[in-house]
C-alpha positions as CSV (number, residue, x, y, z in Angstrom):
1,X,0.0,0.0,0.0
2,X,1.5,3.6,-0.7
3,X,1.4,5.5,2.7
4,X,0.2,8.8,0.9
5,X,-2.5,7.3,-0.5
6,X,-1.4,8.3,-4.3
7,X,-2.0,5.2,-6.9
8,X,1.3,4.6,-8.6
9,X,0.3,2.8,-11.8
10,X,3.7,1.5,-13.5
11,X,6.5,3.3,-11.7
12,X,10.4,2.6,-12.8
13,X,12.1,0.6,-10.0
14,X,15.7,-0.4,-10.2
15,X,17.1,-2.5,-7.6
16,X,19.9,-4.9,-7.2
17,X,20.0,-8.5,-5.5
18,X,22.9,-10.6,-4.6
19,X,22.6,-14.6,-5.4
20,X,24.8,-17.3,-3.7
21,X,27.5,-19.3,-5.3
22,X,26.4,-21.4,-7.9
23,X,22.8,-20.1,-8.5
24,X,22.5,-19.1,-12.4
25,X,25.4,-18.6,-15.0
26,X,23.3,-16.1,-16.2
27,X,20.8,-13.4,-16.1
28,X,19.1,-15.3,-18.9
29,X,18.5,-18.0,-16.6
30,X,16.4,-15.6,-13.9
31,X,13.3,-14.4,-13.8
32,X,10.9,-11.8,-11.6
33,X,8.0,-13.3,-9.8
34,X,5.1,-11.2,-8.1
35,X,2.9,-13.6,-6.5
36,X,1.6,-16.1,-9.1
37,X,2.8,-14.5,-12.3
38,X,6.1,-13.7,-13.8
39,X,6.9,-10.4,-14.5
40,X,8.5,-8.1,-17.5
41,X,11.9,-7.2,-16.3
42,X,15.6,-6.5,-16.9
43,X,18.0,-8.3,-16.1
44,X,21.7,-7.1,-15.9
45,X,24.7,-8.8,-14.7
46,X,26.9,-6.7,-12.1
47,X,29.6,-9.0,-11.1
48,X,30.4,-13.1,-10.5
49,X,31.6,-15.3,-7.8
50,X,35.2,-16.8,-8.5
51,X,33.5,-20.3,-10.1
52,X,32.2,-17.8,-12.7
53,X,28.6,-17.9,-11.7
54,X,26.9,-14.5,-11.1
55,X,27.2,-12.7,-7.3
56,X,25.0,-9.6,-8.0
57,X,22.3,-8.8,-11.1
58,X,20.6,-5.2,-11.4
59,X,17.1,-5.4,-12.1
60,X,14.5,-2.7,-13.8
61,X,10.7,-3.3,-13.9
62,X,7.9,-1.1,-13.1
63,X,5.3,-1.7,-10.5
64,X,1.8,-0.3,-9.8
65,X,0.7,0.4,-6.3
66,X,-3.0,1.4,-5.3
């Protein structure tokens, strides 16, 4: 819920989100969930763990909140 009470309808988020060792090779192999359903997103690879797999992705998607 947004605490001002103003209905964002599809607003830009970028975030970023570390993944252990050995999760995905890469971002090709990730996707964005939100509850049930898979969502629209961006995927970009930041950096990797020494065994080549990736440590940290940057993600862009947009949200709506009522």
């Amino acid at each position: 819920t947004e605490p001002s009470g103003i209905d964002r309808i599809d607003e830009p988020v970028t975030c970023g989100v570390p993944l252990p060792r050995g999760y995905a090779n890469s971002a090709d192999e990730l996707i964005l969930r939100m509850g049930a359903g898979q969502m629209p997103v961006e995927i970009r690879e930041v950096s990797r763990w020494p065994d080549g797999s990736l440590s940290w992705v940057h993600l862009d998607f947009q949200l709506s909140v009522t």
